[in-house]
C-alpha positions as YAML, in Angstrom:
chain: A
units: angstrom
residues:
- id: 1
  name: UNK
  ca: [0.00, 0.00, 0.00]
- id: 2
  name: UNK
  ca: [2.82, 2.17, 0.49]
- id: 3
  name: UNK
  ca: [3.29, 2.86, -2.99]
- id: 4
  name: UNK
  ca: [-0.30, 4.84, -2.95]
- id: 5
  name: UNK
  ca: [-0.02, 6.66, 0.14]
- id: 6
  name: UNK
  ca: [3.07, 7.81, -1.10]
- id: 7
  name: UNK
  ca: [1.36, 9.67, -3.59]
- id: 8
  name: UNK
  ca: [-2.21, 9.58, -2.75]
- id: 9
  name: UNK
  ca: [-3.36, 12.73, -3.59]
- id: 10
  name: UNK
  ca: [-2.87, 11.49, -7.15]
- id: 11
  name: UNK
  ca: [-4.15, 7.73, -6.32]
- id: 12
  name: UNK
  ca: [-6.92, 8.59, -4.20]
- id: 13
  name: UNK
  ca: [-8.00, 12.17, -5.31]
- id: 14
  name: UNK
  ca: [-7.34, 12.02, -9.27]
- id: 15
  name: UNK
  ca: [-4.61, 14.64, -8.97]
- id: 16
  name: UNK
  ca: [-6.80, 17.47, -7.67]
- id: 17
  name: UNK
  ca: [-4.58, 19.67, -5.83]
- id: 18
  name: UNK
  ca: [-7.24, 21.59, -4.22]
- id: 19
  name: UNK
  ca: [-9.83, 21.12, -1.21]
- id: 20
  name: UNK
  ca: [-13.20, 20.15, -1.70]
- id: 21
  name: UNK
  ca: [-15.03, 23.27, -0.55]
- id: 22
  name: UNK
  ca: [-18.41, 21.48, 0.28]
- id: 23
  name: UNK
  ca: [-16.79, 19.62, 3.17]
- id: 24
  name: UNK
  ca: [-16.22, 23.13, 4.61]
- id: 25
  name: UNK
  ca: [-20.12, 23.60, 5.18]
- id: 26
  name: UNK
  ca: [-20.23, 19.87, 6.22]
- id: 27
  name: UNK
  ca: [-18.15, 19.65, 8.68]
- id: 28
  name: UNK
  ca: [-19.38, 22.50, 10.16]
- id: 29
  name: UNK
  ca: [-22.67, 21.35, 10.32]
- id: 30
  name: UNK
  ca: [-21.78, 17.79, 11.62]
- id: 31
  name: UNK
  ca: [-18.67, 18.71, 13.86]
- id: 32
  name: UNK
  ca: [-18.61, 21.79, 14.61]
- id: 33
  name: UNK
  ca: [-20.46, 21.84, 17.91]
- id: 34
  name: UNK
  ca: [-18.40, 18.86, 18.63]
- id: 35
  name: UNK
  ca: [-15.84, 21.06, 19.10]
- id: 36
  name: UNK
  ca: [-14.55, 22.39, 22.52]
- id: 37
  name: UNK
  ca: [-15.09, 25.78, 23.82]
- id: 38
  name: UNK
  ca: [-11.88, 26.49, 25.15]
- id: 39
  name: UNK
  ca: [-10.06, 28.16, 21.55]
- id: 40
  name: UNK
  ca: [-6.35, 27.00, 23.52]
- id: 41
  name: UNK
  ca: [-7.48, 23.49, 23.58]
- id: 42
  name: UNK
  ca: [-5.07, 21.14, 21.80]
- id: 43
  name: UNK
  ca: [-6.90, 19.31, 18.40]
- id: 44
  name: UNK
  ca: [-5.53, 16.50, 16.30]
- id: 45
  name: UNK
  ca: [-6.49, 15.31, 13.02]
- id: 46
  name: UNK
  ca: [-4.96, 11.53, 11.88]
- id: 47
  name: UNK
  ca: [-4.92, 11.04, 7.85]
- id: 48
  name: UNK
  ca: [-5.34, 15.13, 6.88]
- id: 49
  name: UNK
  ca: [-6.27, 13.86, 3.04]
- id: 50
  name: UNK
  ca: [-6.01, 17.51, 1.24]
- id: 51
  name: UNK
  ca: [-6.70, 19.47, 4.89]
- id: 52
  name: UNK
  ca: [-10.18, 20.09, 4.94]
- id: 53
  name: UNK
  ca: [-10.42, 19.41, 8.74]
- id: 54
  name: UNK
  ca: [-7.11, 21.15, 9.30]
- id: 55
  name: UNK
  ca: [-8.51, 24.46, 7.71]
- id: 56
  name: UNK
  ca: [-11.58, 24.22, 9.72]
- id: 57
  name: UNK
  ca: [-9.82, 23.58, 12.85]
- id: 58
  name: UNK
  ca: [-8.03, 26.95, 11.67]
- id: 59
  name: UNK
  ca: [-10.85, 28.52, 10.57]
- id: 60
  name: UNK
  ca: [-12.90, 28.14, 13.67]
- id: 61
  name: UNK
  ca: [-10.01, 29.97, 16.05]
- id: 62
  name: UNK
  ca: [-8.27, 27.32, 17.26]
- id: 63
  name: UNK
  ca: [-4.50, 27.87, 18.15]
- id: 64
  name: UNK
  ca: [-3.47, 24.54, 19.43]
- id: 65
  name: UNK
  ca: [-4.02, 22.10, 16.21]
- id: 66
  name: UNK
  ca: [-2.06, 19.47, 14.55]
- id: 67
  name: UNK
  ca: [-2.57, 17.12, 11.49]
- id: 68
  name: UNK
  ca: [-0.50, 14.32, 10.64]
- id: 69
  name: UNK
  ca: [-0.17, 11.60, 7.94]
- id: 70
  name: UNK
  ca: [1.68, 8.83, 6.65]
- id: 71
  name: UNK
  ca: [1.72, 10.27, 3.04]
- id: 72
  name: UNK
  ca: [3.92, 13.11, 1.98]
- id: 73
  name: UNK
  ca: [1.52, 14.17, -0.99]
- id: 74
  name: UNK
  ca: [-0.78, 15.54, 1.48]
- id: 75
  name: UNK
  ca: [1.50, 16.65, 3.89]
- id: 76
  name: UNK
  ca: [3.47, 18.33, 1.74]
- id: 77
  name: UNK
  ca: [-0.08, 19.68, -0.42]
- id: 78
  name: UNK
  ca: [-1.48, 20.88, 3.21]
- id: 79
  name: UNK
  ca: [1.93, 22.49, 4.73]
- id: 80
  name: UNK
  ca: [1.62, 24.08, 1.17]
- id: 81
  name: UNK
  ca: [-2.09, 25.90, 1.97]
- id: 82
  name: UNK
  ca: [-0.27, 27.17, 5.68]
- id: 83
  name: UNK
  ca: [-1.68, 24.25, 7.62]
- id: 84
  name: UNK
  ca: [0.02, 22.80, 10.48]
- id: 85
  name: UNK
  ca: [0.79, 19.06, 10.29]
- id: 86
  name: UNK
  ca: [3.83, 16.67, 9.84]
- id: 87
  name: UNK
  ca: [4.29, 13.45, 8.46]
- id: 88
  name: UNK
  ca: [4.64, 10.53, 10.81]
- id: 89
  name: UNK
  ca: [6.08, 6.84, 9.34]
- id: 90
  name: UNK
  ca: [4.64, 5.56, 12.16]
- id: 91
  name: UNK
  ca: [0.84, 6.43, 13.93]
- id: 92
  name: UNK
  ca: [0.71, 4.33, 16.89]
- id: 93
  name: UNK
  ca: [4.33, 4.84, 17.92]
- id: 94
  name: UNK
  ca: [3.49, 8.80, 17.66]
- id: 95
  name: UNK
  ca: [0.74, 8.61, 19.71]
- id: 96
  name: UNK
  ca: [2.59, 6.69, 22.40]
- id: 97
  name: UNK
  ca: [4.63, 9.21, 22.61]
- id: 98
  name: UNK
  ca: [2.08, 11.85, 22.82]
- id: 99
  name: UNK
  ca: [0.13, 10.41, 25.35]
- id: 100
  name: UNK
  ca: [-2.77, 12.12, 26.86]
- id: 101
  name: UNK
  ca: [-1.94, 15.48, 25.10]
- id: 102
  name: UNK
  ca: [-5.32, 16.01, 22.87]
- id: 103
  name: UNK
  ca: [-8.84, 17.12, 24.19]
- id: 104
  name: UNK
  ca: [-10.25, 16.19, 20.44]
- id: 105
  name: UNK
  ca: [-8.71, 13.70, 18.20]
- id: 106
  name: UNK
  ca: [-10.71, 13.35, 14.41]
- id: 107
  name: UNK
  ca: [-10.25, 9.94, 11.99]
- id: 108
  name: UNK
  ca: [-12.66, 10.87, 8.97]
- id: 109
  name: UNK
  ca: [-12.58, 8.34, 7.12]
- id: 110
  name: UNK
  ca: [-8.94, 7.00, 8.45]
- id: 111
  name: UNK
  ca: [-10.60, 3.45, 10.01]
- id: 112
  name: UNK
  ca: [-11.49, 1.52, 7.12]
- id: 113
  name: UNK
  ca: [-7.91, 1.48, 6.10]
- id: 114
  name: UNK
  ca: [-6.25, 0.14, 9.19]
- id: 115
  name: UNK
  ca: [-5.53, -3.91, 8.53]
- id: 116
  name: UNK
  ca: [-8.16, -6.24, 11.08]
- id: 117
  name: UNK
  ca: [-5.80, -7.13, 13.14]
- id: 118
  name: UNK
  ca: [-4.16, -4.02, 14.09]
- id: 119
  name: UNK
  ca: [-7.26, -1.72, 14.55]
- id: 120
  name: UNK
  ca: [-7.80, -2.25, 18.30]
- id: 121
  name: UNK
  ca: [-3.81, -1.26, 19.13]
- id: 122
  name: UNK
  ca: [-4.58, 1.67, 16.90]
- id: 123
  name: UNK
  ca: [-7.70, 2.74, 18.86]
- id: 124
  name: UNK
  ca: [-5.74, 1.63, 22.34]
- id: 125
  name: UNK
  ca: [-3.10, 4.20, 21.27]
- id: 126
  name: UNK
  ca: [-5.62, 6.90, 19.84]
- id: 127
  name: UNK
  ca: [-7.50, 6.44, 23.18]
- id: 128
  name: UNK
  ca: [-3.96, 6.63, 25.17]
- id: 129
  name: UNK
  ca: [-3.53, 10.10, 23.58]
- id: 130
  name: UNK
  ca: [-6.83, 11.87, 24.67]
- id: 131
  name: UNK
  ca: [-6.87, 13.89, 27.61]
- id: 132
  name: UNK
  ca: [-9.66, 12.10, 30.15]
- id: 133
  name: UNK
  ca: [-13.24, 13.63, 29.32]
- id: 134
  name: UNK
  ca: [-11.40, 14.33, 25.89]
- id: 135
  name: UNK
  ca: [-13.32, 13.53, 22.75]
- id: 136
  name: UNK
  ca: [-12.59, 11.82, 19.72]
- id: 137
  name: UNK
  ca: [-14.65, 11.81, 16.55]
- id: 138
  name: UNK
  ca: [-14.39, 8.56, 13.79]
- id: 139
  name: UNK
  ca: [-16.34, 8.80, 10.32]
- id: 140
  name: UNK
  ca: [-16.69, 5.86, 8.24]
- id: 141
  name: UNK
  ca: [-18.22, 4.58, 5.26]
- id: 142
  name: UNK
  ca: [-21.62, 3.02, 6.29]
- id: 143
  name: UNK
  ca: [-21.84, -0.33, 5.33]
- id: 144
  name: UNK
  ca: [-25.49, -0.63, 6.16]
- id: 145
  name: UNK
  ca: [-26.62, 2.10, 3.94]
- id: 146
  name: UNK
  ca: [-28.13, 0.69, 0.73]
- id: 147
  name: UNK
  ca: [-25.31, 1.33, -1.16]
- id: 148
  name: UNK
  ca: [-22.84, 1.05, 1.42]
- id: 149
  name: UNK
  ca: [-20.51, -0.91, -1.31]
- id: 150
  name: UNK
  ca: [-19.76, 1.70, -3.17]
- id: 151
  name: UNK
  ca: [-17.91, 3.48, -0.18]
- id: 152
  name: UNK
  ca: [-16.26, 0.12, 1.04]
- id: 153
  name: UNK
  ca: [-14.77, -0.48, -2.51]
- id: 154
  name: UNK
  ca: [-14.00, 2.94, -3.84]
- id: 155
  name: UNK
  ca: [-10.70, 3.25, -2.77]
- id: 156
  name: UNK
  ca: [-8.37, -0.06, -2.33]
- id: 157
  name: UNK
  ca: [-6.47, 0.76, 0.24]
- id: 158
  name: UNK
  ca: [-9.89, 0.60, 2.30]
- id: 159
  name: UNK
  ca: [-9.00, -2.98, 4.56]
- id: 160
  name: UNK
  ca: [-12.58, -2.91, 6.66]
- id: 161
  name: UNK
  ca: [-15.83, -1.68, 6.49]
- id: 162
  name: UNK
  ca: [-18.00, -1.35, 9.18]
- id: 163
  name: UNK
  ca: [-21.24, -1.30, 10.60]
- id: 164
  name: UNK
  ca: [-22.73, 0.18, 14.03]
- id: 165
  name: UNK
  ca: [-22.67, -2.71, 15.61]
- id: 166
  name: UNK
  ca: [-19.10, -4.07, 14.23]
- id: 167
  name: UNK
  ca: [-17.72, -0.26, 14.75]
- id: 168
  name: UNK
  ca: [-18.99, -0.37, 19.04]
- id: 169
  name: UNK
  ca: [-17.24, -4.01, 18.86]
- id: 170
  name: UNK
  ca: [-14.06, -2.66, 18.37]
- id: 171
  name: UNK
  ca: [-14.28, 0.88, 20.48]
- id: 172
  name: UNK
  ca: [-15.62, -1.23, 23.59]
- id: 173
  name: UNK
  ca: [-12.67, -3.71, 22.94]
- id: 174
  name: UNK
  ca: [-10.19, -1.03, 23.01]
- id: 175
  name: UNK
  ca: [-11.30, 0.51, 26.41]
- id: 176
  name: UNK
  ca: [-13.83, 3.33, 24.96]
- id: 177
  name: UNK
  ca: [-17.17, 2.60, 26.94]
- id: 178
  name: UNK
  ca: [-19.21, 5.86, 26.12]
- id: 179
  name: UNK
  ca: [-20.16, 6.44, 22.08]
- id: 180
  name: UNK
  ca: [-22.95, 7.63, 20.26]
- id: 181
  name: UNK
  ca: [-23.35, 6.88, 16.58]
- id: 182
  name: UNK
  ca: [-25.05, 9.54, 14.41]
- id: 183
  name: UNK
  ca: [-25.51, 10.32, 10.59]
- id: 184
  name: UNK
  ca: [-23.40, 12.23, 8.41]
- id: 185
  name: UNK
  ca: [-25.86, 14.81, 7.02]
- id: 186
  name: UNK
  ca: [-24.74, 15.85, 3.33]
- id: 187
  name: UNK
  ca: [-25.94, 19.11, 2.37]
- id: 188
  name: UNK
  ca: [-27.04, 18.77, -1.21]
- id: 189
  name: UNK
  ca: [-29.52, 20.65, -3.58]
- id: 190
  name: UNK
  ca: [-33.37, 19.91, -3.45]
- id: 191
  name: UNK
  ca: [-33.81, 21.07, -0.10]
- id: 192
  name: UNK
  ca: [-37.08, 19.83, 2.15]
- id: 193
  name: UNK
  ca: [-38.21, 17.75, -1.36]
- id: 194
  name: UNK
  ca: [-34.99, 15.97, -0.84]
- id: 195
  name: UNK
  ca: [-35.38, 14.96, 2.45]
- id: 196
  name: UNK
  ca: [-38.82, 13.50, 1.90]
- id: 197
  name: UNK
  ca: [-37.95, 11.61, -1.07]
- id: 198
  name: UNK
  ca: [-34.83, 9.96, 1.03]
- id: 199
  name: UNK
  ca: [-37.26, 9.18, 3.95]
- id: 200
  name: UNK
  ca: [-39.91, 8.00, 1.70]
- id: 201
  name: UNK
  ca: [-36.81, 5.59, 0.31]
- id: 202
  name: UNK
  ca: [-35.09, 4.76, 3.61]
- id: 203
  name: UNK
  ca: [-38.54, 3.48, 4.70]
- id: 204
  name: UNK
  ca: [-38.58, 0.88, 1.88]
- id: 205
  name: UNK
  ca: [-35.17, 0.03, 2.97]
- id: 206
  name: UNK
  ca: [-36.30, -0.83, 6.56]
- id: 207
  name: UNK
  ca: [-39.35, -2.29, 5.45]
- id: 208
  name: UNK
  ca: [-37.72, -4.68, 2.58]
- id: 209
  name: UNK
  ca: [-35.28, -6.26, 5.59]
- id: 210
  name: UNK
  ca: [-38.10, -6.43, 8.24]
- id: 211
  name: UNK
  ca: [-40.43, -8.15, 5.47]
- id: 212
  name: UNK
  ca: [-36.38, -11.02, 4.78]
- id: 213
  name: UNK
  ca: [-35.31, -10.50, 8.12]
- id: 214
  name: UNK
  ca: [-32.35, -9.36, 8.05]
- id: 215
  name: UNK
  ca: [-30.13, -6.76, 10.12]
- id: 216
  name: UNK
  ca: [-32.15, -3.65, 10.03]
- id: 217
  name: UNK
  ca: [-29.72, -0.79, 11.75]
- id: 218
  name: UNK
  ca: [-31.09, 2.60, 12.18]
- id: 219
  name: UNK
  ca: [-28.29, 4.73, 10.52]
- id: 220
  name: UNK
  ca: [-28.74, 4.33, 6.67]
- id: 221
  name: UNK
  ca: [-26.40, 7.59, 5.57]
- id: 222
  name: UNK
  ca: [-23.98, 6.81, 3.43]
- id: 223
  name: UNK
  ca: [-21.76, 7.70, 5.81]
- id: 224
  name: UNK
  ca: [-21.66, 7.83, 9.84]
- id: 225
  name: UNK
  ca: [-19.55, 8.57, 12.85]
- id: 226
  name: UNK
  ca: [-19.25, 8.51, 16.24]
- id: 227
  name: UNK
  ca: [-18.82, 10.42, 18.95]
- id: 228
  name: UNK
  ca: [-16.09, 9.10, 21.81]
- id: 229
  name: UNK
  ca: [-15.51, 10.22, 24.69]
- id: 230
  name: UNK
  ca: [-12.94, 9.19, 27.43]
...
């Protein structure tokens, strides 16, 4: 995999070396009242992609943030936009050695590439790095969404996909005992019409896999995340 990462802002982002501005208004909507009060607190952000988390970390007032990454395409494409991050061969050991240091510590979209058998020492050291009452936020592709394939195949460096249940396996393994999963809300043209339409649809999607009886979660976003806390 190293051969991608090495270079995945060509691999994974077809060689656009600029943000995507309509996470801006996302993750402001989703995260930002995640966020602490305190504008001194100290922020992290594992796997900075092209920095759109970075700049709203920035953008919001915050002194104390950090991004870091095992590629140097983004590192070197986010130092480039002013950002602060570094590039780290080696997450867990970094963590170690930053242990209990962050009050908020984001993974969007960072999980579903960390190999099965190494993603509860990742969250262990993730966890050992938050402050206590600190909070960390993880977004993932949802794999109970209708079309939760398309997320879990889209890129192939993505080693897991998960589900609510499958995600609170794993952060109860590695010693997190209070989450809440939520929804990633999308903002996207159409408005109130929209939303109907997608409850109208998500209704048929419940009531197809009560009718089969199969797994029937209550999150069917495309995407979801949770919300940590130590």
């Amino acid at each position: 995999m190293k051969e991608i990462f090495d270079d995945y802002i060509d691999n994974a982002f077809e060689g656009e070396y600029k943000q995507a501005d309509f996470k801006f208004g996302q993750f402001e909507k989703n995260y930002k009242a995640l966020f602490p009060f305190d504008k001194k607190a100290f922020l992290l952000d594992i796997g900075i992609g092209r920095g759109e988390m970075l700049s709203c970390m920035k953008n919001w007032g915050y002194e104390n943030y950090l991004g870091i990454d095992i590629s140097p395409s983004t590192v070197n494409f986010c130092r480039g936009l002013g950002l602060n991050c570094i590039l780290v061969e080696n997450t867990v050991e970094w963590l170690a050695d930053n242990q209990q240091k962050f009050d908020l510590i984001t993974l969007l979209d960072v999980l579903e590439h960390i190999k099965k058998n190494e993603t509860i020492g990742f969250l262990q050291a993730v966890r050992a790095a938050l402050k206590l009452g600190g909070t960390v936020i993880i977004q993932v592709p949802n794999l109970q969404s209708p079309d939760g394939q398309l997320h879990r195949y889209n890129d192939f460096t993505h080693e897991f996909g998960y589900i609510e249940h499958s995600l609170g396996q794993v952060l109860k393994t590695a010693g997190f005992n209070q989450f809440e999963f939520r929804g990633f809300e999308e903002i996207v043209s159409g408005g109130f019409f929209y939303k109907i339409l997608r409850k109208l649809y998500w209704n048929f999607v419940r009531f197809s896999r009560s009718i089969t009886g199969n797994i029937n979660p209550a999150i069917l976003n495309p995407v979801f995340f949770t919300i940590v806390k130590k």
